[in-house]
C-alpha positions, 0 to 999 in steps of 0.5 A: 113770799110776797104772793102769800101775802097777797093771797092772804089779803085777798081771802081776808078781804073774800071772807069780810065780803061773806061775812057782810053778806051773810049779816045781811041775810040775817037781818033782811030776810032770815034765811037758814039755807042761805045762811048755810050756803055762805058758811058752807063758802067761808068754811071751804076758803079757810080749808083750801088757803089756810089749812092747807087741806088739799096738801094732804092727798098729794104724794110729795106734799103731805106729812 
């Protein structure tokens, strides 16, 4: 369980990480494309460690 715990401190911390980027961007030099690409990321770490999407396509682990 503790591993969990780490992970999820880590994608928390990837996520603050993004989010500082991506106000950044938004503020310096409004960019839509690079906007999108850091939305596009924080979207696919929600996906792979929260929702736990790659589960669905395994044969043992999907519900």
């Amino acid at each position: 369980m503790r591993g969990h715990y780490r992970t999820g401190i880590l994608v928390l911390i990837a996520l603050a990480v993004l989010t500082g980027i991506e106000y950044v961007i938004a503020v310096s030099f409004p960019s839509t494309a690079l906007l999108f690409l850091v939305a596009i990321m924080k979207a696919a770490l929600v996906l792979y460690y929260f929702m736990h999407v790659t589960s669905l396509w395994s044969e043992e682990g999907g519900h």
